[in-house]
MARGU-369102 format. One line per field, with one value per residue: residue number from 1; x, y, z of N, C-alpha, C, CB in turn. Coordinates in steps of 0.02 Angstrom, whole numbers. Each point is the difference from the previous one (the first is absolute). Glycine has a CB too. Example, Ala and Ser with C-alpha at 12.3 -4.5 7.8 and 13.67 -1.06 7.14 Angstrom:
# MARGU-369102
seq [1/2]
n_px [660/77]
n_py [-284/112]
n_pz [390/-98]
ca_px [-45/42]
ca_py [59/59]
ca_pz [0/3]
c_px [45/-39]
c_py [60/55]
c_pz [0/37]
cb_px [-95/59]
cb_py [-59/-32]
cb_pz [62/-108]
//
This chain:
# MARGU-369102
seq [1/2/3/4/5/6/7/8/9/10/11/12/13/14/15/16/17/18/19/20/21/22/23/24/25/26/27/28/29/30/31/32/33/34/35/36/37/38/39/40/41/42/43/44/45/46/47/48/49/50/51/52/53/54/55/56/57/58/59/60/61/62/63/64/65/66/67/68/69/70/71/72/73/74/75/76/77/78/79/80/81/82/83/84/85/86/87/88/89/90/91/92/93/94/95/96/97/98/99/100/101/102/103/104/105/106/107/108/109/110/111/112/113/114/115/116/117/118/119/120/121/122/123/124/125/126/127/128/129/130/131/132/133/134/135/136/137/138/139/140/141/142/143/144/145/146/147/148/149/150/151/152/153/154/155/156/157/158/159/160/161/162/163/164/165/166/167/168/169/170/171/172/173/174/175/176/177/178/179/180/181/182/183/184/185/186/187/188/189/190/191/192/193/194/195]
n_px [-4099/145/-64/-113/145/117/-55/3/198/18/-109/67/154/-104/-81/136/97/-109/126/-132/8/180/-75/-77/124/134/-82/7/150/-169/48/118/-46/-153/4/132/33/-148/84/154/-70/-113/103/43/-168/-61/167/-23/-123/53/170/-87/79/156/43/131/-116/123/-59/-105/104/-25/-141/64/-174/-32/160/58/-165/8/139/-53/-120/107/125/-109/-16/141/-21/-146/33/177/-87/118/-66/-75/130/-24/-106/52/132/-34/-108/63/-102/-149/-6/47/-180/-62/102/-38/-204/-17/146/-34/-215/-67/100/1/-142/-54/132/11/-106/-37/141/-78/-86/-184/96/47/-149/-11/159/-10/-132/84/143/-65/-15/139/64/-58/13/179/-21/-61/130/109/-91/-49/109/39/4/7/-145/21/-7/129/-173/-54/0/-10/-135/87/87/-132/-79/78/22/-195/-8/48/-112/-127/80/35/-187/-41/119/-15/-187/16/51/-137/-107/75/66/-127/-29/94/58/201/-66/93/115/53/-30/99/102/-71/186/143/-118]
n_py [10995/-22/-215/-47/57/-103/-120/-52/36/-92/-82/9/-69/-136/-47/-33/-88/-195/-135/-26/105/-59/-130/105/98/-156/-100/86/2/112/105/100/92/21/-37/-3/66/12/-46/67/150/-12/-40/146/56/-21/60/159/121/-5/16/89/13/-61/97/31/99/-74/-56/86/95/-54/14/165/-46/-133/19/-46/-107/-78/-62/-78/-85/-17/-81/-98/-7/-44/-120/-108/1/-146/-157/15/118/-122/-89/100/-24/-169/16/96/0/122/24/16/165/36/38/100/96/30/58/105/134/67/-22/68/127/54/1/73/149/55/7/156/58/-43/152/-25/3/-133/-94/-13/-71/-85/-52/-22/-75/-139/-63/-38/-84/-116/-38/-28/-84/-92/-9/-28/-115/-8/5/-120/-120/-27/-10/228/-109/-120/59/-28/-153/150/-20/134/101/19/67/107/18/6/-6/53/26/-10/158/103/9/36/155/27/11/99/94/-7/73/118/134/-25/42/173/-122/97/75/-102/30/175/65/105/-86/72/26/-50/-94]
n_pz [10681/27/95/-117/-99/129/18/-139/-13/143/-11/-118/90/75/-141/-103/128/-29/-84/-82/-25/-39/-68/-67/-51/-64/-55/-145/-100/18/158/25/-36/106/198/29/-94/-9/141/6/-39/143/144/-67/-18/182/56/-86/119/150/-35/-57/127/-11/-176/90/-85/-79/-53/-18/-25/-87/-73/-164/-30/203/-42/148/16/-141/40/85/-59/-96/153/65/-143/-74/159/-59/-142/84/-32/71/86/-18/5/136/30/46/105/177/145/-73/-153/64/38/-119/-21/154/-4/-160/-30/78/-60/-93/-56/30/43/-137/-58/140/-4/-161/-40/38/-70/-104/-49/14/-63/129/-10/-182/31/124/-44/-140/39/54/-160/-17/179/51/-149/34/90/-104/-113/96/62/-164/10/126/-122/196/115/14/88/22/-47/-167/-64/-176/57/174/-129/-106/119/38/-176/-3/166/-64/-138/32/75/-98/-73/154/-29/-153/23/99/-73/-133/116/51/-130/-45/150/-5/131/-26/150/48/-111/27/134/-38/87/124/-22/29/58]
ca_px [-2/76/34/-27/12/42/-32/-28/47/36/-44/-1/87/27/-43/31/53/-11/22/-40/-30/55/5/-62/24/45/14/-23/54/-77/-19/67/26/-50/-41/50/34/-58/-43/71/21/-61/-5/70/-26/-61/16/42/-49/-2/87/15/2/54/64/43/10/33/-16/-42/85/51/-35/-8/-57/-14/24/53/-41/-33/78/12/-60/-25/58/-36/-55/43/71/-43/-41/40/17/5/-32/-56/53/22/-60/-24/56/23/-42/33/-19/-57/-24/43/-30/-68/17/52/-69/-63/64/62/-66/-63/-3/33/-53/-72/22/13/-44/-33/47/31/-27/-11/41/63/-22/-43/53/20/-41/4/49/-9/-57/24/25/-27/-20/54/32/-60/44/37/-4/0/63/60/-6/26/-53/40/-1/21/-64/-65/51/-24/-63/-28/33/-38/-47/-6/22/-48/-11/32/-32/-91/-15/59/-53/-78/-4/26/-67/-21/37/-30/-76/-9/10/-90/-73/26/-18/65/13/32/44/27/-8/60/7/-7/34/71/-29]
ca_py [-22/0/-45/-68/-26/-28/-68/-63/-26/-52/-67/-46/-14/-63/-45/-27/0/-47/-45/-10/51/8/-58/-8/60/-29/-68/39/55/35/7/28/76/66/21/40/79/86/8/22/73/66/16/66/45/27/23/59/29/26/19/73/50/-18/-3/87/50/-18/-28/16/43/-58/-58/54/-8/-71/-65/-52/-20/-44/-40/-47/-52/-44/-37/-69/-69/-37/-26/-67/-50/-38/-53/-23/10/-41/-69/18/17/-70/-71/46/22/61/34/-30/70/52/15/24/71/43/7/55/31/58/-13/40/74/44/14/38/36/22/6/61/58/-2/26/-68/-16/-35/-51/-31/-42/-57/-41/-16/-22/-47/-67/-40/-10/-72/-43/-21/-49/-70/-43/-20/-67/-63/-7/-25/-57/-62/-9/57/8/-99/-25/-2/-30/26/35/44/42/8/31/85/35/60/72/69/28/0/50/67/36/1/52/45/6/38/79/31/31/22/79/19/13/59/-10/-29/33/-31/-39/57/71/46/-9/64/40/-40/-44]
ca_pz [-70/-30/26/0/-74/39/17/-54/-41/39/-16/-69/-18/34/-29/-48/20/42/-23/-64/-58/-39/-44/-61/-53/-43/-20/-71/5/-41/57/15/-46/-14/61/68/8/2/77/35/-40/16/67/-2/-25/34/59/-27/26/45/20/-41/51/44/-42/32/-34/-39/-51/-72/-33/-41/-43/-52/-63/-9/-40/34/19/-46/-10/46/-27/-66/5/63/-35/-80/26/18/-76/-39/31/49/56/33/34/68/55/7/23/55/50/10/-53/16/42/-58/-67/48/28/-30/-37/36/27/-67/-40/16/53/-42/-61/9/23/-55/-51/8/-29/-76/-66/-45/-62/18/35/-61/-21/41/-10/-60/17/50/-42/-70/27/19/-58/-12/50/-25/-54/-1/26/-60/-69/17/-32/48/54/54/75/39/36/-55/-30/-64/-34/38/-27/-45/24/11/-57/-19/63/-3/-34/-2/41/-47/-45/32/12/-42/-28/54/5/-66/13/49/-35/-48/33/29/69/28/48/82/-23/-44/26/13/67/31/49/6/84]
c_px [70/19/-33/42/79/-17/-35/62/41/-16/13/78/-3/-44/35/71/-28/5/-53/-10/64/-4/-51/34/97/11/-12/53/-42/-8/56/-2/-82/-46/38/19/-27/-9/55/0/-60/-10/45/-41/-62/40/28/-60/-14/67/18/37/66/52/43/3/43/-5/-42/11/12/-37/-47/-30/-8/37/59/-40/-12/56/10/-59/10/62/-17/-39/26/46/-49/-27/80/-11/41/4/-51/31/29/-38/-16/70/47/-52/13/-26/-75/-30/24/-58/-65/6/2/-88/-43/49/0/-51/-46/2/11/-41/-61/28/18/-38/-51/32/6/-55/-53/32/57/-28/-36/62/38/-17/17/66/4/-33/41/64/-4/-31/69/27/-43/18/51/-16/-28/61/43/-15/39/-39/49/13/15/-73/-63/26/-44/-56/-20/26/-38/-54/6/32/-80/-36/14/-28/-71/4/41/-33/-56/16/14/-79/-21/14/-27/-106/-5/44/-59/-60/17/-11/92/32/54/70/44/-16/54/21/-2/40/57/-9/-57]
c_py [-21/-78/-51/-11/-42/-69/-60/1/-53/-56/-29/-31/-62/-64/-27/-43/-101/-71/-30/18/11/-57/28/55/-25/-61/-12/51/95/50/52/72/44/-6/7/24/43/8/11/70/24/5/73/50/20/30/95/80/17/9/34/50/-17/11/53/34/-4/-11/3/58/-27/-29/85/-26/-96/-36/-55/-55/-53/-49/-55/-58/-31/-46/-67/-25/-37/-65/-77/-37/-54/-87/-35/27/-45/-60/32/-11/-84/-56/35/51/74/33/16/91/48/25/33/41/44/40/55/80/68/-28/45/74/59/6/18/74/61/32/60/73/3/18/-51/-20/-52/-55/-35/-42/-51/-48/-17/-32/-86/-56/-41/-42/-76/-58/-20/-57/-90/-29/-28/-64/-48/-31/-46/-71/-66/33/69/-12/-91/2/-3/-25/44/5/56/74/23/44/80/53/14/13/40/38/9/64/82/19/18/75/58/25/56/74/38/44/58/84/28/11/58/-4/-13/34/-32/-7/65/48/38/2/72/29/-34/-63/8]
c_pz [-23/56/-10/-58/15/33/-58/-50/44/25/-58/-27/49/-42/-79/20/29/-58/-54/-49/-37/-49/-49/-37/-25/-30/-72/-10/-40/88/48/-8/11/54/31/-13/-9/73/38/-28/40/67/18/-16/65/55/-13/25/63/30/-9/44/37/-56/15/-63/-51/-59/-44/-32/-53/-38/-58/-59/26/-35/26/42/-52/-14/37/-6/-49/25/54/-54/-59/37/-2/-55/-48/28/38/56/18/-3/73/70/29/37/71/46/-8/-79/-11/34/-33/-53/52/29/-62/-72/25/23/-51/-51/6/58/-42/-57/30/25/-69/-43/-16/-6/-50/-35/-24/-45/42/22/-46/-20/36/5/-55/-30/42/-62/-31/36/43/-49/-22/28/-18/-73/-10/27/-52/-33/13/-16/58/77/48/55/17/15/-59/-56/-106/-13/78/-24/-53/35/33/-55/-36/49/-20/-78/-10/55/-16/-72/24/11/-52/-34/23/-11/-76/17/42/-43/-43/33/51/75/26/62/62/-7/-11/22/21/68/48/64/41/54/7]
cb_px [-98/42/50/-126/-74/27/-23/-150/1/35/-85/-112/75/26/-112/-62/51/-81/75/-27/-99/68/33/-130/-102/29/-30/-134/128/-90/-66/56/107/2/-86/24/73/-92/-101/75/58/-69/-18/113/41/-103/34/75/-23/-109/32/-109/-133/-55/-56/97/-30/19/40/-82/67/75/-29/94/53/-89/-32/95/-28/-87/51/64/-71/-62/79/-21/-105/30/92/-34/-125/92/-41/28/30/-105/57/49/-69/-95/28/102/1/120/99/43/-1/128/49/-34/72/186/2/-93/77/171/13/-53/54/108/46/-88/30/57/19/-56/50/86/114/-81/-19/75/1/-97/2/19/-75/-83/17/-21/-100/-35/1/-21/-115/5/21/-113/-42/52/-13/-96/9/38/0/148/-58/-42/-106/144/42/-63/44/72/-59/-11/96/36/-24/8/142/-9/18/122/91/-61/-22/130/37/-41/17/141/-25/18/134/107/-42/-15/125/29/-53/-21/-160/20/-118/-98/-66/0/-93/-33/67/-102/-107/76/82]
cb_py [77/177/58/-2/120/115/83/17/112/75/38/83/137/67/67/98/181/87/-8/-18/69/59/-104/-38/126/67/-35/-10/-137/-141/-125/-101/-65/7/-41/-35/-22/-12/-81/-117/-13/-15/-138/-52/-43/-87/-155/-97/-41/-36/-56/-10/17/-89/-51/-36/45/-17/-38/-56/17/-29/-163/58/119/24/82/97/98/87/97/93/55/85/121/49/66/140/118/53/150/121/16/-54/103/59/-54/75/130/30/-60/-8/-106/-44/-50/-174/-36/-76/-111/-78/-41/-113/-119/-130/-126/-2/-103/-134/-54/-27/-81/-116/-97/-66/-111/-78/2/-91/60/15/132/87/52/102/86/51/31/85/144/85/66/103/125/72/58/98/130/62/45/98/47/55/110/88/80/-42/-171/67/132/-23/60/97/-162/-32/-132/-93/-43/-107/-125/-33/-63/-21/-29/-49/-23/-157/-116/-58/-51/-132/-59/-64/-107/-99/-45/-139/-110/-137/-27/-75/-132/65/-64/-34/49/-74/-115/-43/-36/68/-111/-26/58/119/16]
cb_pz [-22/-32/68/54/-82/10/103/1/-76/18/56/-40/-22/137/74/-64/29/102/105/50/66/89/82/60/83/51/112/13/-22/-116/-25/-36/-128/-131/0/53/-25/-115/-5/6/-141/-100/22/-47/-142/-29/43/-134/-77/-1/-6/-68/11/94/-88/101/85/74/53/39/95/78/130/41/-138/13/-92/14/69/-52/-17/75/32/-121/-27/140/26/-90/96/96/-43/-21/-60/-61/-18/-30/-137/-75/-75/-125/-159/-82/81/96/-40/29/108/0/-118/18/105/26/-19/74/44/27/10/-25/106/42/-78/41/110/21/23/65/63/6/-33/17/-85/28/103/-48/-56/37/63/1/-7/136/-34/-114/-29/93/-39/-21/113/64/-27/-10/114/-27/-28/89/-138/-73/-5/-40/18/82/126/35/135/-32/-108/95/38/-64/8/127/-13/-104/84/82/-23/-17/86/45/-74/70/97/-20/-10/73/78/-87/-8/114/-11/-79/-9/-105/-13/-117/-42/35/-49/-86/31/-87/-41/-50/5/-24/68]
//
């Protein structure tokens, strides 16, 4: 089980890794931001469950309540939502692998590994932290009154600015329903324990 979940994350990385499918998911700056870097981040989150076992001791020590873990993720992934990282990503091979490594790696590994040390409460405020957060970002791309990226040009910039926000109220809807329909267990359950 733990090597299949290894295998379809390392399938689902090359397959994204394959020239077409890269074109299509960057040729949109919408597409970019709010499908490839989820699907880059979660190859980290699926692979994370069966490395568990290989993590050194050290380090899940060190990763205390999950929060040096969460740190590092929120810093990969913010790093990729700037514009001129995704000019980078697009205009350099090397920056390019850089974002496909560094995404699934110091992103999605460290947050799945993490995410089960941390308190609910730490994981209610990280989620609630995370939302307004991405609605921000999405307002900043309306608001900038000049074109961010060489490669997308102003109305693709417009577009993923309300992406990012429409989806940052979907999840905000979700997470609302989902506390009132007293089902916030998965998202918020007490964690269990250091490793």
């Amino acid at each position: 089980m733990s090597e299949g979940r290894l295998l379809a994350a390392a399938g689902f990385w090359v397959v994204l890794w394959l020239p077409p499918v890269r074109s299509a998911l960057e040729s949109d700056m919408a597409v970019h931001m709010a499908v490839q870097l989820p699907l880059l981040i979660a190859i980290g989150v699926l692979a994370a469950p069966p490395l568990r076992r290989f993590e050194p001791r050290l380090l899940a020590d060190a990763d205390w309540l999950g929060i040096p873990g969460l740190v590092l993720a929120a810093f990969a992934t913010s790093l990729w939502m700037l514009p001129r990282m995704l000019d980078q990503a697009l205009a350099d091979p090397l920056a390019e692998l850089g974002k496909f490594l560094s995404l699934p790696l110091l992103g999605g590994l460290p947050l799945g590994l993490s995410w089960r040390r941390m308190p609910g409460l730490g994981r209610a405020f990280v989620w609630a932290n995370f939302i307004p957060k991405l609605g921000a970002v999405g307002g900043l791309y309306l608001a900038a009154p000049t074109r961010l990226c060489a490669y997308y040009g102003v109305d693709q910039q417009a577009e993923a600015g309300w992406t990012l926000i429409t989806v940052a109220a979907a999840l905000g809807l979700v997470s609302f329903v989902a506390v009132f329909a007293g089902r916030p267990r998965a998202m918020f359950a007490p964690h269990d324990g250091p490793a």
